[in-house]
FILUMVO-344505 format. One record per residue (C-alpha): residue number from 1; residue in three letters; y, z, x. Coordinates in pm, whole numbers, padded with zeros to 5 digits. Example, Ala and Ser with C-alpha at 12.3 -4.5 7.8 and 13.67 -1.06 7.14 Angstrom:
% FILUMVO-344505
 num residuo      Y      Z      X
   1     ala -00450  00780  01230
   2     ser -00106  00714  01367
END
This chain:
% FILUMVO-344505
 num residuo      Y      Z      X
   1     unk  02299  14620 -01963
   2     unk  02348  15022 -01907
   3     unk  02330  15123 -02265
   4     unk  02475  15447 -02120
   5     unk  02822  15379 -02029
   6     unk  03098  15396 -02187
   7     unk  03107  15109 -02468
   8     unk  03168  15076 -02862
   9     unk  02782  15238 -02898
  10     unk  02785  15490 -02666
  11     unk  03129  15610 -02831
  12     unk  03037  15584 -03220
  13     unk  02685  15760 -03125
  14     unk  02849  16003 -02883
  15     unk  02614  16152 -02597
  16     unk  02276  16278 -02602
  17     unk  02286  16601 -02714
  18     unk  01982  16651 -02958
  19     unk  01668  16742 -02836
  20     unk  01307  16713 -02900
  21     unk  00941  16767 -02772
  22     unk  00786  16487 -02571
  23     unk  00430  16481 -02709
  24     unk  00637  16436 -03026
  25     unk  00816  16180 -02950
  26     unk  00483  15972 -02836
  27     unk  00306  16034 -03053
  28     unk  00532  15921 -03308
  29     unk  00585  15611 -03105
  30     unk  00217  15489 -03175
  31     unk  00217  15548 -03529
  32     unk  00572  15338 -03531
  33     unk  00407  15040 -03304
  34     unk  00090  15060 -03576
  35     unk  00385  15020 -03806
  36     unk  00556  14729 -03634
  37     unk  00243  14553 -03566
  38     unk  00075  14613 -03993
  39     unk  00422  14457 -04120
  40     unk  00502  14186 -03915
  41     unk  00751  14359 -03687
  42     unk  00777  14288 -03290
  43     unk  00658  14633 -03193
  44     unk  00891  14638 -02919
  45     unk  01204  14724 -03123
  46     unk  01053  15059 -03072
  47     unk  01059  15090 -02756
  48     unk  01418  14932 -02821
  49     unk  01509  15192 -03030
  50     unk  01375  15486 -02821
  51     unk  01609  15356 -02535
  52     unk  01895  15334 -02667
  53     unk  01879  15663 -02890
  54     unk  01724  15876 -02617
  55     unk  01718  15915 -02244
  56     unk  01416  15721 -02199
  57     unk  01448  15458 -02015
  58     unk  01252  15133 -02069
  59     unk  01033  15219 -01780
  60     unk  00975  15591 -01911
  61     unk  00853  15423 -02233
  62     unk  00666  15150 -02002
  63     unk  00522  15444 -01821
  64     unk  00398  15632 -02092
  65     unk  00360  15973 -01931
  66     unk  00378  16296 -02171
  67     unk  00578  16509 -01846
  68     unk  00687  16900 -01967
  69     unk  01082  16806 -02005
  70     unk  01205  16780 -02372
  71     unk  01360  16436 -02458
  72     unk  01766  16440 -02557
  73     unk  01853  16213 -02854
  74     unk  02181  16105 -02985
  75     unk  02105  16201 -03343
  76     unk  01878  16472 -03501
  77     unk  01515  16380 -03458
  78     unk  01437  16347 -03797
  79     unk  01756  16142 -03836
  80     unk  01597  15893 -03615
  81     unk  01227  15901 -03790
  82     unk  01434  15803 -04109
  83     unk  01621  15529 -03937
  84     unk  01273  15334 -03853
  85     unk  01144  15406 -04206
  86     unk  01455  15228 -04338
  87     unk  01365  14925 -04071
  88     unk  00987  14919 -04228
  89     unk  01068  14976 -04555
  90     unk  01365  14779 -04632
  91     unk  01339  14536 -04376
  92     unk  01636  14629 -04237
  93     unk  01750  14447 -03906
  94     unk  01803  14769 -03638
  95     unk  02143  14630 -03572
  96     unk  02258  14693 -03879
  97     unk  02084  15033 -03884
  98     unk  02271  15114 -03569
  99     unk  02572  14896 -03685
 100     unk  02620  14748 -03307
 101     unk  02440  14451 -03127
 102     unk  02425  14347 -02710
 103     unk  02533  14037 -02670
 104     unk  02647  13892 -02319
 105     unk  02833  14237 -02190
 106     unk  02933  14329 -02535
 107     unk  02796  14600 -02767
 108     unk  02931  14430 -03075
 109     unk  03012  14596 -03398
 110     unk  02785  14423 -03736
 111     unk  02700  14426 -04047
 112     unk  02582  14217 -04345
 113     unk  02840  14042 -04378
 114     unk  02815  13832 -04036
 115     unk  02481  13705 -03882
 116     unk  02366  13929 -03584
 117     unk  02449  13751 -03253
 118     unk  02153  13582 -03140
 119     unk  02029  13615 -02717
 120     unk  01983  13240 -02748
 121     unk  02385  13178 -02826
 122     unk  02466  13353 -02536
 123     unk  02424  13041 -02357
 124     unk  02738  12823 -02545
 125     unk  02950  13068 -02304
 126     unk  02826  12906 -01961
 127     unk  02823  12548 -02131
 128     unk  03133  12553 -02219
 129     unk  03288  12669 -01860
 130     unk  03034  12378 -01762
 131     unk  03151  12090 -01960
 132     unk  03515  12192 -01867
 133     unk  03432  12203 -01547
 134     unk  03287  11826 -01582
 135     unk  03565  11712 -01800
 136     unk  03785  11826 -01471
 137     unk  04005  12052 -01713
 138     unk  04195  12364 -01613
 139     unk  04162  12630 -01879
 140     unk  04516  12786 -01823
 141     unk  04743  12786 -02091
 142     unk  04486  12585 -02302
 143     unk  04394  12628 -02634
 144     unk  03999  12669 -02755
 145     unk  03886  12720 -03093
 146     unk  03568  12982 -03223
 147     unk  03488  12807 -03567
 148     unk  03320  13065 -03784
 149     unk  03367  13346 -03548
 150     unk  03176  13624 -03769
 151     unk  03157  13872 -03551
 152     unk  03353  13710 -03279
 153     unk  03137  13706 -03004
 154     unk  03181  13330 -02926
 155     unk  03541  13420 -02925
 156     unk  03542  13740 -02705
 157     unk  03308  13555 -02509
 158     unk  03520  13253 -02436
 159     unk  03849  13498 -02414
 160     unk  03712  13658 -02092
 161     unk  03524  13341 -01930
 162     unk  03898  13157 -01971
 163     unk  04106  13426 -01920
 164     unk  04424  13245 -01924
 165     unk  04295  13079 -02284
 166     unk  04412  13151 -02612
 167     unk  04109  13203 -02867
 168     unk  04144  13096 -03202
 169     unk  03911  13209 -03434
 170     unk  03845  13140 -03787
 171     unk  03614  13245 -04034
 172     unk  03609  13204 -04444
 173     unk  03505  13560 -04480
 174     unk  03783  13857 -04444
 175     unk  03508  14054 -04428
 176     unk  03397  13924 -04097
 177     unk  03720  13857 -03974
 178     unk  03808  14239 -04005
 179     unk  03459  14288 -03786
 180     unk  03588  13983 -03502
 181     unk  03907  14239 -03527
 182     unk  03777  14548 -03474
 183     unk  03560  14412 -03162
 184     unk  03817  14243 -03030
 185     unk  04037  14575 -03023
 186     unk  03752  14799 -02874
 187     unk  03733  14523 -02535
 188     unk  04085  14491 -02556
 189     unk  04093  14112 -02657
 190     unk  04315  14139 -02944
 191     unk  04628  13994 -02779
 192     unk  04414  13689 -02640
 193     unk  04288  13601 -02964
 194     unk  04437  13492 -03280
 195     unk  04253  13566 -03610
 196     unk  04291  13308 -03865
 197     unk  04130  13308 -04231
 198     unk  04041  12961 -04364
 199     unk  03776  12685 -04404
 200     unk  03712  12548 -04021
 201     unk  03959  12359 -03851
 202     unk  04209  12351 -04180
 203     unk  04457  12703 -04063
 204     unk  04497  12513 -03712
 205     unk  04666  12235 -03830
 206     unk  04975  12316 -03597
 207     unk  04745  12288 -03323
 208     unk  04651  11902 -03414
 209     unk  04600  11742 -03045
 210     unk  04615  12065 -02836
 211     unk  04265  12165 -02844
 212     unk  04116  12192 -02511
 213     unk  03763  12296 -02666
 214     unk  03623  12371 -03040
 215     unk  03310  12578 -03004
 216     unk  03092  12683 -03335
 217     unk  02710  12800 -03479
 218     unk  02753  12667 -03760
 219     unk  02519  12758 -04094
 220     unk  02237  12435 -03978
 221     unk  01930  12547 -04148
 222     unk  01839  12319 -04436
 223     unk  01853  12497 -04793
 224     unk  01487  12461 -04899
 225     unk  01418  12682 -04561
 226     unk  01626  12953 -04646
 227     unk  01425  13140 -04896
 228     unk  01121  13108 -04638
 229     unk  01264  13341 -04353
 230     unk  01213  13640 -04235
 231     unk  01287  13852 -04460
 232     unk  01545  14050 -04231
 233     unk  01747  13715 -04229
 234     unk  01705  13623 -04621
 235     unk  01766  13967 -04779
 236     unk  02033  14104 -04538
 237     unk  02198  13862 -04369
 238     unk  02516  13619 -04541
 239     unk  02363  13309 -04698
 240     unk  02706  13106 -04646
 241     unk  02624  13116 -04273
 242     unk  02267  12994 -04263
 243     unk  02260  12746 -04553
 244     unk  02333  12410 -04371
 245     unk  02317  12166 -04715
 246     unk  02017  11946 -04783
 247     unk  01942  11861 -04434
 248     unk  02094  12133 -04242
 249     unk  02372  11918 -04123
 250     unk  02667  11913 -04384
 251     unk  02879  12173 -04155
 252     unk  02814  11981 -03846
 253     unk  02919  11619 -03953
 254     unk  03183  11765 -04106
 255     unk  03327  11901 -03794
 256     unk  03195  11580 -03630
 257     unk  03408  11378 -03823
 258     unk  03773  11562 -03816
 259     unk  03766  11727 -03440
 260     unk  03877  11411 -03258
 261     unk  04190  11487 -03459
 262     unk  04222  11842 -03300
 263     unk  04133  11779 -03000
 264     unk  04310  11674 -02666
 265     unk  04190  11379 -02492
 266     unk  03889  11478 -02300
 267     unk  03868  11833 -02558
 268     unk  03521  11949 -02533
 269     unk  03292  12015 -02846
 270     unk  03043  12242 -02835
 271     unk  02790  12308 -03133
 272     unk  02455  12532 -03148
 273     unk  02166  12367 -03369
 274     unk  01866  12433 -03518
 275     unk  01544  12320 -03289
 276     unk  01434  11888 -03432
 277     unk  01856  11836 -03462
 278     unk  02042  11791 -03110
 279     unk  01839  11438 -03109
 280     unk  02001  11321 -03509
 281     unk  02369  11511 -03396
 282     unk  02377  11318 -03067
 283     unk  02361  10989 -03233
 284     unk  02633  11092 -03520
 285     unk  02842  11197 -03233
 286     unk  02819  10815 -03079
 287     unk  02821  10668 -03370
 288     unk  03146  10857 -03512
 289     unk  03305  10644 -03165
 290     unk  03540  10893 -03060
 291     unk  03322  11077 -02844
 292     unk  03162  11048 -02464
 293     unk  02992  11238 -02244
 294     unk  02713  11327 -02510
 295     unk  02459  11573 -02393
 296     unk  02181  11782 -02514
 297     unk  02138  12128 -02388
 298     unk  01842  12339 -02390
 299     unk  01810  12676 -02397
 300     unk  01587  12950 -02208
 301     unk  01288  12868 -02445
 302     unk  01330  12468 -02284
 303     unk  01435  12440 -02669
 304     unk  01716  12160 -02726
 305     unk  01966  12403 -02855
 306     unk  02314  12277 -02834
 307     unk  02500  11937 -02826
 308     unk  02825  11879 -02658
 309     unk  03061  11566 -02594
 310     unk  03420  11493 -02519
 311     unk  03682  11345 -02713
 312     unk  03796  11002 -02578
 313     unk  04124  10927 -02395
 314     unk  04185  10583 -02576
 315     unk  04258  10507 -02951
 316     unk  04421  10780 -03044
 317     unk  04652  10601 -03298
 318     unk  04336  10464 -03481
 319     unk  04189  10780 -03464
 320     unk  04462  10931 -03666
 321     unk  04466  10642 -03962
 322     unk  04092  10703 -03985
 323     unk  04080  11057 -03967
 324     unk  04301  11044 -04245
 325     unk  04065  10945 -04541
 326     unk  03767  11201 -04332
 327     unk  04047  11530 -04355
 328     unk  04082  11453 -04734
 329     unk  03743  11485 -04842
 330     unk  03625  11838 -04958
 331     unk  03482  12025 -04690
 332     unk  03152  12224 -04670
 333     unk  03265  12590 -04705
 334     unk  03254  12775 -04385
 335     unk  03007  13102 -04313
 336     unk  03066  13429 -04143
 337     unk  02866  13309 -03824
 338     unk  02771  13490 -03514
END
């Protein structure tokens, strides 16, 4: 990803036009990596930082060489020094220190109030065009759903893979929703995706049927492991969208249980999990019996990541008198997600 052109970073942090001595800068650089390394912090995020504040490139940094020219930075020198205290010191994620994150070809706006998109999600994109492409469904004029958009980079990402899609994408936090908004405007996506604030699939109801696909990351990590992450997840990132209930998996059968009633016949679903899970959500998917096409996905680690299926063509009427009692039971609150 050029860091350099012309994106939602490279336009809140304006140019490089701050400048600074090289032996400086390196030799700051090893006393941040001793940093990194004494606290439990990939050292790389320096080298991550450096790169996108300065114009170092990676292999510049890889390199290592002092040189005579200066280095240009896109913020005051010391500015920066205080930036990577505030990562050390208060365990602050960078991307909220720099209030952007890359994901896919985005630079997406964040803060505490969603969960930082995640390299590893960037994969739901290409499964989804997959399993439509396997369902032998034509995205035009369909209708997919983001469920617990956060910062809505599920739903920009699905808005430009089906460009002839309308997103839908709802989140329980306003706060997040006003983020999905505001990245949505700055790639021009606003007009291809409609904002809705509400508990998962409950402010679709018009849209009962339609669904060609209902994508989510869902909160799936079971509450007694919560307090035992990292401490950039547990002190600065929302609880709603991590806390998955007693085994992680509250969120997930609920949306097991009511999307048949959303979607069309052959409507793809499309959930991210927590590694030891695809194997348990794979069997509540065939046991629900509205479902085929059940599959596991891994993702670059070879870690079973995702789960997918399709809804079935046939028994649609029983599928509405049983759905009936499942959309009247209170729902697990949804989480500001990705």
């Amino acid at each position: 990803m050029d860091t350099f052109a012309n994106n939602p970073f490279t336009q809140h942090w304006g140019e490089c036009r701050f400048s600074v001595e090289r032996p400086q800068v390196w030799q700051w650089r090893t006393q941040a990596q001793q940093q990194a390394i004494s606290t439990n912090i990939p050292s790389n995020e320096v080298d991550w930082l450096l790169s996108l504040m300065s114009d170092l490139s990676r292999l510049d940094l890889r390199l290592g060489g002092m040189g005579d020219r200066s280095v240009q930075l896109r913020l005051p020198w010391e500015d920066l020094k205080i930036l990577w205290q505030q990562r050390v010191e208060q365990r602050k994620p960078l991307q909220h220190l720099l209030g952007f994150a890359p994901w896919r070809d985005f630079w997406l706006r964040v803060s505490p109030d969603v969960l930082i998109p995640r390299p590893e999600t960037e994969l739901i994109i290409d499964l989804a065009q997959q399993a439509l492409n396997l369902a032998g469904l034509d995205s035009a004029n369909s209708h997919w759903a983001d469920l617990g958009t956060g910062s809505g980079a599920i739903a920009l990402g699905l808005a430009t893979t089906f460009p002839k899609a309308t997103i839908h994408a709802v989140d329980y936090s306003e706060a997040a929703l006003a983020i999905a908004q505001a990245n949505a405007t700055a790639y021009h996506l606003k007009n291809r995706i409609q904002f809705y604030h509400g508990s998962w699939l409950e402010p679709l109801t018009p849209l009962k049927g339609q669904l060609q696909g209902i994508v989510s990351n869902p909160p799936y990590i079971p509450t007694a492991v919560v307090p035992s992450l990292q401490p950039e997840v547990t002190q600065h990132e929302p609880h709603l969208a991590l806390d998955g209930g007693t085994d992680g998996l509250a969120s997930v059968q609920h949306l097991i249980a009511i999307a048949p009633l959303y979607l069309q016949p052959r409507g793809i679903w499309l959930v991210e999990l927590m590694a030891g899970q695809a194997p348990t959500v794979a069997d509540l998917l065939a046991a629900n019996g509205h479902y085929q096409t059940i599959q596991i996905h891994v993702d670059l680690a070879g870690i079973e990541r995702f789960v997918s299926a399709t809804r079935q063509e046939s028994g649609i009427t029983e599928m509405k008198d049983s759905l009936s009692t499942a959309s009247a039971r209170p729902m697990p609150p949804q989480h500001p997600a990705s």
